[in-house]
C-alpha positions as CSV (number, residue, x, y, z in Angstrom):
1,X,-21.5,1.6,47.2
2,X,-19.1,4.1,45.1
3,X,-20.4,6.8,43.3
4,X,-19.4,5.6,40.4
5,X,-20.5,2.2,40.3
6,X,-23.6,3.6,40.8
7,X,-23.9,5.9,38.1
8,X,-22.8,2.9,35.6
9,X,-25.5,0.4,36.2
10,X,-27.6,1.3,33.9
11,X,-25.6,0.9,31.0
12,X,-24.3,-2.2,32.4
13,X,-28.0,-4.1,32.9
14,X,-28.6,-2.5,29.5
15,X,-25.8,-4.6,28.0
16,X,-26.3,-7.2,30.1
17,X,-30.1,-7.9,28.8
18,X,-29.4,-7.2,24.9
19,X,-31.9,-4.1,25.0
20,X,-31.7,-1.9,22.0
21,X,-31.6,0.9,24.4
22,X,-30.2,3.9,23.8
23,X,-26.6,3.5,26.0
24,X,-25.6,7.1,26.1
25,X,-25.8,7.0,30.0
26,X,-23.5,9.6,31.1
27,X,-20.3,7.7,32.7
28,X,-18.0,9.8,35.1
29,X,-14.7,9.9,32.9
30,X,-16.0,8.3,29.7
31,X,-17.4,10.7,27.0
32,X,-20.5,9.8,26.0
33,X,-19.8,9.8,22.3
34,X,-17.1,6.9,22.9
35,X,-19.8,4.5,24.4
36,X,-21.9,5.4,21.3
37,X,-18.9,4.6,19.1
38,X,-18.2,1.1,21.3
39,X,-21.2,-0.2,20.2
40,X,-20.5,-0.1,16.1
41,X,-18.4,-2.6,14.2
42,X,-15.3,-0.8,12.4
43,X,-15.4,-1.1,8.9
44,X,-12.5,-0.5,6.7
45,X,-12.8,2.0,3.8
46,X,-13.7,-0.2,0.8
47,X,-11.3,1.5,-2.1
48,X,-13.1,2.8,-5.2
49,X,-13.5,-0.2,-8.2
50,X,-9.7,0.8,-10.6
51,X,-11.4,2.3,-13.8
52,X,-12.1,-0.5,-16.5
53,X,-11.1,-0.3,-20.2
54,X,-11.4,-1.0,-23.2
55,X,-9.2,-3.1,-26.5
56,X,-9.7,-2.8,-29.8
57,X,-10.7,-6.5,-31.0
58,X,-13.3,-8.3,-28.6
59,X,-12.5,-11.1,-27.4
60,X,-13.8,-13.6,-25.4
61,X,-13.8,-14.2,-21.6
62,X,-10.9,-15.4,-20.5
63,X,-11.9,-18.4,-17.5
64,X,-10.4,-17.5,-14.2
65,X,-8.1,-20.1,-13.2
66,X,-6.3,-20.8,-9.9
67,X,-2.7,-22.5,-9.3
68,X,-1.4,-24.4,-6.9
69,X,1.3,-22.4,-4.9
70,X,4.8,-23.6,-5.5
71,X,6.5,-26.8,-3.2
72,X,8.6,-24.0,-1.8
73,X,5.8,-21.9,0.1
74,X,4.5,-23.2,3.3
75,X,1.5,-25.3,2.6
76,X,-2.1,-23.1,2.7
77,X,-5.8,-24.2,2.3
78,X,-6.1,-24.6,-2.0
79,X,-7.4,-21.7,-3.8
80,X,-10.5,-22.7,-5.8
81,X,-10.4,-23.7,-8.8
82,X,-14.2,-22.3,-9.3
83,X,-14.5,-18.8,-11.1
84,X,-15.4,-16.2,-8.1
85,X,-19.3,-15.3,-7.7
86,X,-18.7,-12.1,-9.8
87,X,-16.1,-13.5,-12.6
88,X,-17.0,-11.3,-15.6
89,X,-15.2,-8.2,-15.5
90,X,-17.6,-5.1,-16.0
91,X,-17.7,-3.9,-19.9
92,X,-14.6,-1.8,-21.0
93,X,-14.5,1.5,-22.1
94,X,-13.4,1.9,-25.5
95,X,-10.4,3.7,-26.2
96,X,-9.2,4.1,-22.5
97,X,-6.6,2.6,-20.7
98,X,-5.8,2.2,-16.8
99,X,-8.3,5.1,-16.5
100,X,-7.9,7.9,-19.3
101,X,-8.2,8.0,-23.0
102,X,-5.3,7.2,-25.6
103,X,-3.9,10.3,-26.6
104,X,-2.5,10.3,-30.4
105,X,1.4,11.2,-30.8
106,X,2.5,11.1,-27.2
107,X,4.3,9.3,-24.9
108,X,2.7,8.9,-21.6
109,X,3.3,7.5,-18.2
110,X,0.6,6.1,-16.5
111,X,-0.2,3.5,-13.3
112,X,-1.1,-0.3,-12.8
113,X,-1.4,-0.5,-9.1
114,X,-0.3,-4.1,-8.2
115,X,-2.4,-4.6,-4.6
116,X,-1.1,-3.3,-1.4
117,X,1.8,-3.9,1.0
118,X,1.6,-5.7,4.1
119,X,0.8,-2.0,5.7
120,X,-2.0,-1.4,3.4
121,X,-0.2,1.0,1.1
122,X,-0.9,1.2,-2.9
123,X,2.0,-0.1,-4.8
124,X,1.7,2.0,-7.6
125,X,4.0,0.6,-11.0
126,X,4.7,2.7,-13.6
127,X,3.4,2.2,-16.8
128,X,4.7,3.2,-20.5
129,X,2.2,4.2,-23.3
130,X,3.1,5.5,-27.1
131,X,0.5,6.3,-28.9
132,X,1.0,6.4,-32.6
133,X,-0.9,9.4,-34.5
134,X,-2.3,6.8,-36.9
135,X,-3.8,3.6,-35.9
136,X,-2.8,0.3,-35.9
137,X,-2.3,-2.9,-33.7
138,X,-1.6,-2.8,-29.9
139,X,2.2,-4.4,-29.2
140,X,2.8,-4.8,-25.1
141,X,6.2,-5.8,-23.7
142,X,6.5,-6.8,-20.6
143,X,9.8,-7.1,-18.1
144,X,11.0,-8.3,-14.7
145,X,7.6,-10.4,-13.8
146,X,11.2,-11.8,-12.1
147,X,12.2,-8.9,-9.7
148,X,15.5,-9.9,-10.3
149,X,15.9,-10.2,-14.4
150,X,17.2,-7.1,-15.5
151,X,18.2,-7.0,-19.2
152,X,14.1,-7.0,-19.7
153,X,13.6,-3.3,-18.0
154,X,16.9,-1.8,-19.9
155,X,15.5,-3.1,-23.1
156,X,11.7,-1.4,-22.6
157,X,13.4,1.7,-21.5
158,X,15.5,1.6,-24.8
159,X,12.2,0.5,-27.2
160,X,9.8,3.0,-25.3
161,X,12.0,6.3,-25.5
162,X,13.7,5.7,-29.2
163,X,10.1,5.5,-30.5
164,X,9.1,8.2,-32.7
165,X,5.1,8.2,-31.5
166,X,4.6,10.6,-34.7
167,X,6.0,7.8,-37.2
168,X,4.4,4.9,-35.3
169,X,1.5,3.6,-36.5
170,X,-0.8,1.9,-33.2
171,X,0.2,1.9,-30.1
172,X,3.3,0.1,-28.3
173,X,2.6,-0.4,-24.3
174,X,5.6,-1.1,-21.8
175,X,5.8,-2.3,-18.3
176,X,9.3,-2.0,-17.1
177,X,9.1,-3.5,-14.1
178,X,5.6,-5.9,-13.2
179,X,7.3,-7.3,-10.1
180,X,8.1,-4.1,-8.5
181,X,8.1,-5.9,-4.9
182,X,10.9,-8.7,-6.2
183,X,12.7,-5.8,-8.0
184,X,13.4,-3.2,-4.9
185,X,14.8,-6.8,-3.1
186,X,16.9,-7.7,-5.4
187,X,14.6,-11.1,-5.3
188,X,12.9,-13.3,-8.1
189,X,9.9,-13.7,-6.3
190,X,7.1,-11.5,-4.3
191,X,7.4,-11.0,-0.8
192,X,5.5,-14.4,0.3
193,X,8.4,-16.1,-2.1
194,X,5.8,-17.0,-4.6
195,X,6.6,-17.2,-8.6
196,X,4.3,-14.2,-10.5
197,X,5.1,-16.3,-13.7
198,X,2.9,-19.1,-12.5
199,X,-0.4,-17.5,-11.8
200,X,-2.0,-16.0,-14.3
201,X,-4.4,-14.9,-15.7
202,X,-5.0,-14.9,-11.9
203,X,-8.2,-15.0,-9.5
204,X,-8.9,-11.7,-7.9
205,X,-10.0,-14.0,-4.5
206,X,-7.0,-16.0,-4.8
207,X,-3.6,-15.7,-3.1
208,X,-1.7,-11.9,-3.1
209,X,0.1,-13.6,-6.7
210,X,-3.2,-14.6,-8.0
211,X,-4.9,-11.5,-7.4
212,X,-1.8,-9.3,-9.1
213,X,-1.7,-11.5,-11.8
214,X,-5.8,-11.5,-12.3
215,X,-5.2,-7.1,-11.8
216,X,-2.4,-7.1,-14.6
217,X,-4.1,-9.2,-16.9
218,X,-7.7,-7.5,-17.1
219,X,-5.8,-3.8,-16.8
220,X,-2.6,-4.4,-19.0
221,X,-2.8,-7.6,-20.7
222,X,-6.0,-8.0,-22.5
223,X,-5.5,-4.3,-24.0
224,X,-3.3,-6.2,-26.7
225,X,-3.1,-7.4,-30.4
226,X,0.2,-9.0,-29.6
227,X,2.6,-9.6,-26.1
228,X,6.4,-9.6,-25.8
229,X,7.7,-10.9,-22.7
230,X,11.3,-10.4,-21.6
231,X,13.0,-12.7,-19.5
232,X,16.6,-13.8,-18.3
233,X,18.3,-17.1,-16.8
234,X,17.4,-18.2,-13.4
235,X,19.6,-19.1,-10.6
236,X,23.4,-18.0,-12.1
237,X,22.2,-19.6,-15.4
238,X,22.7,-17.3,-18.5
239,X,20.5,-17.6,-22.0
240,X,21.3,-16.7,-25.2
241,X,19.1,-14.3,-26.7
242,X,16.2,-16.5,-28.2
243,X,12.2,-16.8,-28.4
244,X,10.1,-19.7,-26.4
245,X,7.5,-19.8,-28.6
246,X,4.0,-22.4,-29.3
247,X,4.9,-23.3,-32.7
248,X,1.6,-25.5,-32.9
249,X,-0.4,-22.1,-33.0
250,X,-0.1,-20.2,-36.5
251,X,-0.3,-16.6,-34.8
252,X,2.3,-17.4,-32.6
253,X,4.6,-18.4,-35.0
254,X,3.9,-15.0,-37.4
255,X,4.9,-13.3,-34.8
256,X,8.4,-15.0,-34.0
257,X,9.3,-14.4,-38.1
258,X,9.0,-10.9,-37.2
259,X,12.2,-11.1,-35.0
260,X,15.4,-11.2,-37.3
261,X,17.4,-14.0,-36.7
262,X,17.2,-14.9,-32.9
263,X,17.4,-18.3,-31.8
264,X,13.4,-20.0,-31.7
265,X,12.7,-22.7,-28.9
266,X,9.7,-24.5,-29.5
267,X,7.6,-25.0,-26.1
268,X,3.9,-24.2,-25.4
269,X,4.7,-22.7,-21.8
270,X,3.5,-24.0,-18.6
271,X,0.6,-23.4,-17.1
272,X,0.0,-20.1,-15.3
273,X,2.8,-18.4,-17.6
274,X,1.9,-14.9,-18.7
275,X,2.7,-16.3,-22.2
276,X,0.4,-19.1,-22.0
277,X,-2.4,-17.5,-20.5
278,X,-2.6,-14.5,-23.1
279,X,-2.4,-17.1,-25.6
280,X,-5.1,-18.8,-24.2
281,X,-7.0,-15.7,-24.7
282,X,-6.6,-15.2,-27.9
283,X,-3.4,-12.9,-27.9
284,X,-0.4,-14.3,-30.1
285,X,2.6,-13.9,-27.3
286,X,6.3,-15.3,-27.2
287,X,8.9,-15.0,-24.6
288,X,12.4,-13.4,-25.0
289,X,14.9,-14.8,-23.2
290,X,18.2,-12.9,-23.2
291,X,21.3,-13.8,-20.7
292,X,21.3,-13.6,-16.9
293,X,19.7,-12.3,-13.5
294,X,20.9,-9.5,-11.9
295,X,22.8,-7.8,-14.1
296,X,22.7,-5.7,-17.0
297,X,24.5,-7.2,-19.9
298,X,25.1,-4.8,-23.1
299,X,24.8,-7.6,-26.0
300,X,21.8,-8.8,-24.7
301,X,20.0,-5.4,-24.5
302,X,21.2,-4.9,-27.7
303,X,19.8,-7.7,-29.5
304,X,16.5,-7.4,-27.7
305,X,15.9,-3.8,-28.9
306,X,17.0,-4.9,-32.0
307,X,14.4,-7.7,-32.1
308,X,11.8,-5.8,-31.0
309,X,12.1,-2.7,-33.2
310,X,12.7,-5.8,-36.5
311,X,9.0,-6.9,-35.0
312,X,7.3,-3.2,-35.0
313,X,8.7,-2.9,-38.5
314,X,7.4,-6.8,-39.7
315,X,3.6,-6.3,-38.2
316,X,3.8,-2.5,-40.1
317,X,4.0,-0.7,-37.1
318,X,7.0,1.2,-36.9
319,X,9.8,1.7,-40.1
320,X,13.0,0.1,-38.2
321,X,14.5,-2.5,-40.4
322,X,17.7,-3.9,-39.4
323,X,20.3,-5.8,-41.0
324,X,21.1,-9.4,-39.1
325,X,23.8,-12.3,-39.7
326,X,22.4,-15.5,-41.0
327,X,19.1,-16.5,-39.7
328,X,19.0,-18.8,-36.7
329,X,17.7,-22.3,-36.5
330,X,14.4,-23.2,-34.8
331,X,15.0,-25.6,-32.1
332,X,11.9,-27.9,-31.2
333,X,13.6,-30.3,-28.6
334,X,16.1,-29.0,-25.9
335,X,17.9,-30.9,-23.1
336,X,19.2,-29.8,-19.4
337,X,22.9,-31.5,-18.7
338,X,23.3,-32.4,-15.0
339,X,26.1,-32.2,-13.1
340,X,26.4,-35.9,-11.2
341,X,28.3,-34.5,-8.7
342,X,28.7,-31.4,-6.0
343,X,32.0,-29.1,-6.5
344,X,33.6,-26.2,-8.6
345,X,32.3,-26.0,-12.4
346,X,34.5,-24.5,-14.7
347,X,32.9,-24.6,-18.6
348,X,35.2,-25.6,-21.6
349,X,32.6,-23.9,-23.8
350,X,30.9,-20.7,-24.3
351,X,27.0,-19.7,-25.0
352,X,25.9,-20.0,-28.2
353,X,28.7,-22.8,-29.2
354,X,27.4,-25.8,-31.3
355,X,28.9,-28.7,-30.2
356,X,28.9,-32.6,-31.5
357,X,28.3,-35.7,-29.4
358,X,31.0,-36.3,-26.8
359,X,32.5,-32.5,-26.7
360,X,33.4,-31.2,-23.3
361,X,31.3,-29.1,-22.1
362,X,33.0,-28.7,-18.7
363,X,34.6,-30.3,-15.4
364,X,33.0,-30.6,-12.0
365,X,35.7,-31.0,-8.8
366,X,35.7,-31.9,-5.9
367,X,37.3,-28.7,-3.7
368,X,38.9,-31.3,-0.7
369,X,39.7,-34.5,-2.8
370,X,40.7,-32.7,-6.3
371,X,39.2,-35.7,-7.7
372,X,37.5,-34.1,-11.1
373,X,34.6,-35.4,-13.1
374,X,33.8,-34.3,-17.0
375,X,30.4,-33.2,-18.4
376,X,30.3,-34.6,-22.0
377,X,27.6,-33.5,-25.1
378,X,25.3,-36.6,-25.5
379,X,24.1,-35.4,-28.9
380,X,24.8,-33.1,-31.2
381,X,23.6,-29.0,-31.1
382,X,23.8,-25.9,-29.5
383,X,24.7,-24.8,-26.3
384,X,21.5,-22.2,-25.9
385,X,21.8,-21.7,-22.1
386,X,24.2,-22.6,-19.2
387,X,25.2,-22.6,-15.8
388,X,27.8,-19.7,-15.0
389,X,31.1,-21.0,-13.3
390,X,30.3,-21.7,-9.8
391,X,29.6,-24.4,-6.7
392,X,26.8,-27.0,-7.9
393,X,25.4,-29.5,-6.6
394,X,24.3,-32.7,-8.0
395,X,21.5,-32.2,-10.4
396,X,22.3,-28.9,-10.6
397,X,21.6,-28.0,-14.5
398,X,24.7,-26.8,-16.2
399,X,24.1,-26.9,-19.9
400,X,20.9,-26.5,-22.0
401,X,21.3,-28.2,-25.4
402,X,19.4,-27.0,-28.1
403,X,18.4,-30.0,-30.9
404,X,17.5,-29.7,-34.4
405,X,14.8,-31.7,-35.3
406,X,12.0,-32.5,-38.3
407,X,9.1,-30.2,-37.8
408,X,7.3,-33.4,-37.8
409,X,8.7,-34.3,-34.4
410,X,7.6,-31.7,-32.8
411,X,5.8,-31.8,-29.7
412,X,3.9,-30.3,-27.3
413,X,6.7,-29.4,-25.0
414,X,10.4,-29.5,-25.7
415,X,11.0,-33.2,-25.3
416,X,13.6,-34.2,-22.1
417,X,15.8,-36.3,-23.6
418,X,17.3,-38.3,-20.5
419,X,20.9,-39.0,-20.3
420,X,23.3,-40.4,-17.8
421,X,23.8,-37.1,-16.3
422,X,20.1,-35.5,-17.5
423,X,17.0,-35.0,-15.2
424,X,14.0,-33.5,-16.7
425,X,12.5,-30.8,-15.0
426,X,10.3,-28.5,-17.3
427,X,9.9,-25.8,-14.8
428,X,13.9,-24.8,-15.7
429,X,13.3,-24.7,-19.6
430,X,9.7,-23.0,-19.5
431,X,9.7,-19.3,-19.2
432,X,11.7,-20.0,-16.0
């Protein structure tokens, strides 16, 4: 028999029987270290626990909640709906955030780190903190949950460095960019082509969304008095510049009279929203929608700083009044138009127009027949979003009507009034 057959059964009839033997049994050409090591299970580091923190008001514990991935995303076991075994966060520390203490009169960058990558790096997002040198309420804005909505990151950039942190009173926190991953790929979604905007607050055993989300909310989110979050159009659809906002809750609708004169949509935001999540919490928020993906449009920005800095100077925060036009109506039922038809649209109007019943709004054709069909107003209002000119399809939404309507008809959701050429779909007029 070889050698060194020989010299290796031993550890071989050890292994063999199950003996908690002591397998160190010198192999020609194996260290004996390695067959020590052989024997253990690899475990991977286990990171340290991010540092907790503390708000100023205390509110309640918000229920974890799961949500359904979207139709587009390859079907998966559910996530729970249950809370996870260890749901209550541990208790905050007061006047810390992500880690380190507020520090009076100074503008500060600090880090949210959204989960990992698919090779196990940090993604560490940036994080901008003003700290006023008196205090006062905690106002966060919030941009690009959609990696590819860009107006929202100009207009933090704008808000966070114009601030004067010795004049401000509280403490303003902005988050550029919260979908960093969508944002370097020029892509709405995260990397596994889920929406952010439909899982919070999150569940930190949930999907790679759910987990970010249920990260964000506990380390960002529940930090404030008041939430601000910026969105555009989806999908070559533009919006003009206006709040979605639960008019049913009196908090909520303080905080849209603090705006100037923007545009108000009533809607109580769908489920898994950042807005309706933080509301749910007990955190007055509204979402501003301001024109279209991928690209930075000046008049937007504009009004949205403007907005904002009206808002610091309503809730006492900051001294910023502006002057605005005439104040804008509050709209609490909208309507999608359809397009009936595939082909080129061209649009007769322009955002913001008001229009009366039976307007044209704009022609769909037919690129090989030339044959051309009209999109007509069914009612009165105000064209509040639209599709940009381009190939649609049919049921493609091309114009979003806004309606005037007694407060008393309001309901929970902007009603879907259906028309020849209307579809409902609330996932299009809901914080997109």
């Amino acid at each position: 028999m070889n050698p060194r057959t020989l010299t290796a059964l031993p550890l071989l009839i050890t292994l063999l029987l199950g003996c908690e033997q002591d397998v160190s049994v010198p192999v020609p050409g194996i260290s004996p270290h390695l067959v020590q090591r052989s024997s253990q299970v690899p475990r991977r580091p286990v990171p340290s626990t991010l540092p907790t923190v503390e708000y100023h008001i205390t509110r309640e514990q918000v229920a974890v909640q799961a949500i359904l991935p979207e139709v587009d995303v390859e079907e998966e076991p559910a996530e729970s709906s249950a809370p996870p075994s260890e749901a209550a966060p541990p208790p905050f520390k007061p006047g810390e955030f992500l880690g380190a203490p507020f520090k009076a009169g100074t503008l500060e960058q600090r880090t949210w780190y959204a989960g990992e990558t698919y090779y196990g790096s940090a993604i560490p997002t940036p994080v901008l903190v003003a700290s006023g040198e008196e205090p006062g309420q905690t106002l966060c804005i919030t941009a690009a949950i959609h990696g590819d909505e860009l107006n929202g990151i100009e207009t933090v950039r704008r808000v966070m460095y114009e601030l004067d942190t010795k004049k401000l009173k509280g403490i303003v926190i902005g988050v550029p960019i919260v979908n960093l991953q969508g944002f370097q790929r020029h892509s709405r979604y995260l990397p596994d082509r889920r929406d952010l905007n439909r899982y919070f607050p999150g569940n930190r055993d949930g999907s790679s969304a759910s987990r970010m989300a249920y990260s964000f909310f506990r380390e960002v989110i529940m930090h404030c008095n008041g939430l601000v979050d910026l969105h555009t159009g989806s999908f070559h659809r533009t919006n003009l510049p206006q709040l979605r906002a639960n008019l049913n809750d009196n908090s909520v609708v303080a905080l849209t009279e603090g705006f100037g004169s923007t545009v108000i949509l009533h809607s109580d935001g769908a489920e898994g929203t950042l807005r309706h999540a933080a509301l749910a919490a007990g955190i007055p928020a509204v979402t501003l929608e301001a024109g279209e993906p991928l690209r930075v449009n000046e008049e937007h920005v504009t009004h949205s700083v403007k907005g904002i800095f009206t808002l610091l100077d309503t809730l006492g925060m900051y001294n910023r009044r502006s002057l605005w036009g005439n104040p804008e109506p509050v709209y609490y039922t909208a309507t999608w138009l359809r397009a009936d038809v595939g082909g080129i649209l061209s649009s007769e109007v322009r955002l913001g127009k008001r229009v009366r019943k039976g307007d044209l709004l704009g022609t769909v054709t037919d690129p090989i027949t030339n044959e051309q069909r009209e999109v007509h107003s069914p009612h009165d209002g105000r064209i509040i979003g639209m599709a940009l000119d381009q190939f649609v399809m049919p049921g493609f939404a091309v114009y979003h009507l806004g309606l005037q309507a007694p407060v008393e008809e309001a309901t929970q959701d902007p009603s879907e009034i259906i028309v020849d050429n209307t579809v409902a779909q609330t996932d299009v007029i809901d914080d997109h």
